[in-house]
Residue frames relative to the residue before (quaternion, step in Angstrom):
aa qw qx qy qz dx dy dz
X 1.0000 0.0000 0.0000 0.0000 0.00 0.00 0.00
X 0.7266 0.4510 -0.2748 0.4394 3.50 0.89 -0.86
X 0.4431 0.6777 -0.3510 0.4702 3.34 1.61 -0.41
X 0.7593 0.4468 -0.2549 0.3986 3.33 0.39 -1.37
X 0.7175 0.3725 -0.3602 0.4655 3.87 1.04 -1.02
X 0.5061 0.3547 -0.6212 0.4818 4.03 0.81 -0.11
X 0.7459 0.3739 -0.4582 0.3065 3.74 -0.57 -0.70
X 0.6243 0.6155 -0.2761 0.3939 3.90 0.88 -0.25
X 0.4220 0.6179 -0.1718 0.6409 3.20 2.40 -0.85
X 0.7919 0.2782 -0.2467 0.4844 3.50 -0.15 -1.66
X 0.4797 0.4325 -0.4890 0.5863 4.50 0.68 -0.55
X 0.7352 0.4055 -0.2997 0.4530 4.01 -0.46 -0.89
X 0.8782 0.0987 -0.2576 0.3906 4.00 0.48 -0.07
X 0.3595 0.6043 -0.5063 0.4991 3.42 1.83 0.66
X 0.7366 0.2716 -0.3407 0.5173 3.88 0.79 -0.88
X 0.5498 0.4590 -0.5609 0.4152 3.78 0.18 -0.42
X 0.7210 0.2890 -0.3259 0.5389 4.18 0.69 -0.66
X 0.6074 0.3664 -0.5862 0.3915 3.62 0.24 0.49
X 0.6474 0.4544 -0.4189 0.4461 4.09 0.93 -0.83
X 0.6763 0.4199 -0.4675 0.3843 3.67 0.52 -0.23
X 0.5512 0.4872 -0.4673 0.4903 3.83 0.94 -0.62
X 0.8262 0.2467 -0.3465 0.3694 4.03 0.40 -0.05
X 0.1997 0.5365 -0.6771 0.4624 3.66 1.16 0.66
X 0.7678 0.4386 -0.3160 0.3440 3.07 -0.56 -2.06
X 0.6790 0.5466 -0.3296 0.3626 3.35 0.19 -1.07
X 0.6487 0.5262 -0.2086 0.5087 3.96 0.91 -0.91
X 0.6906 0.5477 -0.0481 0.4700 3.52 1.13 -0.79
X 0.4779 0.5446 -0.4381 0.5321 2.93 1.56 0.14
X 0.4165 -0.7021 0.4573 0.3529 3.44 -0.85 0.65
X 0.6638 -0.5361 0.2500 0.4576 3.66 -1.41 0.24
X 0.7636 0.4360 -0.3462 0.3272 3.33 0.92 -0.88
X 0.4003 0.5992 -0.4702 0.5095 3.58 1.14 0.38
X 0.8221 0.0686 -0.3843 0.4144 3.23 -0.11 -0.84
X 0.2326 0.5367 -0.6848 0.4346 4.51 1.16 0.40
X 0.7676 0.4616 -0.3402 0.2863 3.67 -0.21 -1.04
X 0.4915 0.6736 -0.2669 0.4832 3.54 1.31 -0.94
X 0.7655 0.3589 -0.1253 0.5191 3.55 0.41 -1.60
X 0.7259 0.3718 -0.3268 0.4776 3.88 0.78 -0.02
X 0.5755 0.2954 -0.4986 0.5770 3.64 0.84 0.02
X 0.6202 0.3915 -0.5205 0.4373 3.88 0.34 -0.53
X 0.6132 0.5174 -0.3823 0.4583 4.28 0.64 0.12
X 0.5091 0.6189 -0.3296 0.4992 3.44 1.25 -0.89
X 0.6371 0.3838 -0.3868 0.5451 3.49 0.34 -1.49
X 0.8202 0.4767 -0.2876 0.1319 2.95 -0.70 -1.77
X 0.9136 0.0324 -0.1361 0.3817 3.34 1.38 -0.58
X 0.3709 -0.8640 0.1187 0.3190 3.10 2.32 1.41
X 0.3511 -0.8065 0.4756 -0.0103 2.72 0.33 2.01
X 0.3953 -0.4845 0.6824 0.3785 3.79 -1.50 -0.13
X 0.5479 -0.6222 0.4748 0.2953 3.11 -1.56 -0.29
X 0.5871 0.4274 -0.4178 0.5460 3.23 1.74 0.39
X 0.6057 0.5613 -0.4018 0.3958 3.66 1.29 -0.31
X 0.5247 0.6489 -0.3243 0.4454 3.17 1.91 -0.56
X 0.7056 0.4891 -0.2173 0.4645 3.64 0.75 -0.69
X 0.7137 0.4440 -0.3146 0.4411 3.32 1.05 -0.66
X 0.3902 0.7782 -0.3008 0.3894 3.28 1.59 -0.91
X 0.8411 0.3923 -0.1352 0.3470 2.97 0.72 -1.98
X 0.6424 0.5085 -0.2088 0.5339 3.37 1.07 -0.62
X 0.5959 0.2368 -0.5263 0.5585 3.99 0.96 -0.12
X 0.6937 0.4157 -0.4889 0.3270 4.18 0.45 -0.03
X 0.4949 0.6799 -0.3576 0.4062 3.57 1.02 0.27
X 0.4188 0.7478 -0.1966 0.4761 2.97 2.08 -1.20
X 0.7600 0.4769 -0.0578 0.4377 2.83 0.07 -2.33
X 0.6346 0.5246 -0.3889 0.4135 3.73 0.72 -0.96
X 0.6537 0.5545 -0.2950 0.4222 3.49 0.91 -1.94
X 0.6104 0.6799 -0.3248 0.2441 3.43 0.76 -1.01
X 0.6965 0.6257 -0.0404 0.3488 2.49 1.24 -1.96
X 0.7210 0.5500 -0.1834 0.3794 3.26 1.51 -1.12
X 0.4533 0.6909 -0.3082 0.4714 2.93 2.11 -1.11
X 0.6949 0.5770 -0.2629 0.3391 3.59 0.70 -1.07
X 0.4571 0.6771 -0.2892 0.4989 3.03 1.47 -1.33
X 0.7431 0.5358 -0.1560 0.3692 3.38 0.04 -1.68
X 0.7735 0.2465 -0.0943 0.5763 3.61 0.92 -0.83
X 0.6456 -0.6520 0.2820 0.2805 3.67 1.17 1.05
X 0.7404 -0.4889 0.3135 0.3383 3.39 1.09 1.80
X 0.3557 0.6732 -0.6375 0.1179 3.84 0.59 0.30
X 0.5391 -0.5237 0.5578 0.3520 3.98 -1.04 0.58
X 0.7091 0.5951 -0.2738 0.2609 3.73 0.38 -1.20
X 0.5330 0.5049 -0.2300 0.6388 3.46 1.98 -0.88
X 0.6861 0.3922 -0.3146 0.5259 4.15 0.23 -1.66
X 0.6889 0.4247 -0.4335 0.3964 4.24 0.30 -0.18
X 0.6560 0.4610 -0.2969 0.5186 3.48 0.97 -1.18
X 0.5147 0.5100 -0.3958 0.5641 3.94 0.90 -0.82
X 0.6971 0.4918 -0.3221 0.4104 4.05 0.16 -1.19
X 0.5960 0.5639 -0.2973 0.4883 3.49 0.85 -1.60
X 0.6540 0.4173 -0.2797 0.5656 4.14 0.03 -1.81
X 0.6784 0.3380 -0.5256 0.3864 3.62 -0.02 -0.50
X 0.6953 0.4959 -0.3529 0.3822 3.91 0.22 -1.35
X 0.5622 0.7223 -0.2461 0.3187 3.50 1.05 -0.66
X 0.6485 0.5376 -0.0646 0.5350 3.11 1.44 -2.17
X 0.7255 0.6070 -0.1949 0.2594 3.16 1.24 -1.07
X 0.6379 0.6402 -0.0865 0.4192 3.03 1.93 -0.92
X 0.5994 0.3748 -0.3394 0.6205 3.15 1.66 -0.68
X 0.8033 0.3513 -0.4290 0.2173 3.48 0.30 0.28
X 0.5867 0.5625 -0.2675 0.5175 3.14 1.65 0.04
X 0.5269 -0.6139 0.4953 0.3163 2.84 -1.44 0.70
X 0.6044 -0.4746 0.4739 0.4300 3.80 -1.35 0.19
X 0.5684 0.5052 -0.4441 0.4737 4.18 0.77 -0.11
X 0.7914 0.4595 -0.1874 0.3569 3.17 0.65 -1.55
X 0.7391 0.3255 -0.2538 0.5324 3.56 1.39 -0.62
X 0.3519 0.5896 -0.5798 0.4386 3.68 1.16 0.88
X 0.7475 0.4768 -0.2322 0.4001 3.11 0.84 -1.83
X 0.4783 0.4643 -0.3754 0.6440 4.64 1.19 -0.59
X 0.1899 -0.6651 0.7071 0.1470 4.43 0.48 -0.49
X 0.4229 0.5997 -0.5665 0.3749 3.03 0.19 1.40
């Protein structure tokens, strides 16, 4: 019996700590986590600090874009053309190493 209420405890505070790690997680604002995905681009393909800035602002794009879609009920035709402008933006600022390694 006492088994059953510790293991009913530890299920009850593994999900109560998995729904609060994704409130918090949702609540992060967009350009935090835009900012997230461009230093985690920086590393991965060693941005400059001006490729680093542009980076951030064609993925900020790509985010805004994204939301726009949201807003008008997920249409594919907007999140591809939003995908496409993003790979596009990307090319003039990357080098031909750096956008082999993104496979774009």
């Amino acid at each position: 019996m006492i088994t059953k209420k510790i293991l009913i405890i530890v299920v009850v505070l593994v999900v109560s700590a998995i729904g609060i790690k994704a409130f918090a997680h949702s609540r992060i604002s967009r350009e935090t986590k835009v900012k997230h995905i461009t230093d985690k681009m920086t590393q991965k393909l060693s941005l400059t600090g001006e490729q680093k800035a542009l980076v951030f602002q064609i993925n900020l794009e790509r985010a805004q874009a994204h939301v726009e879609a949201c807003k008008q009920g997920r249409k594919k035709g907007l999140i591809r053309n939003a995908v496409a402008k993003w790979k596009s933006d990307l090319k003039q600022v990357l080098n031909a190493e750096q956008a082999q390694k993104l496979k774009i």
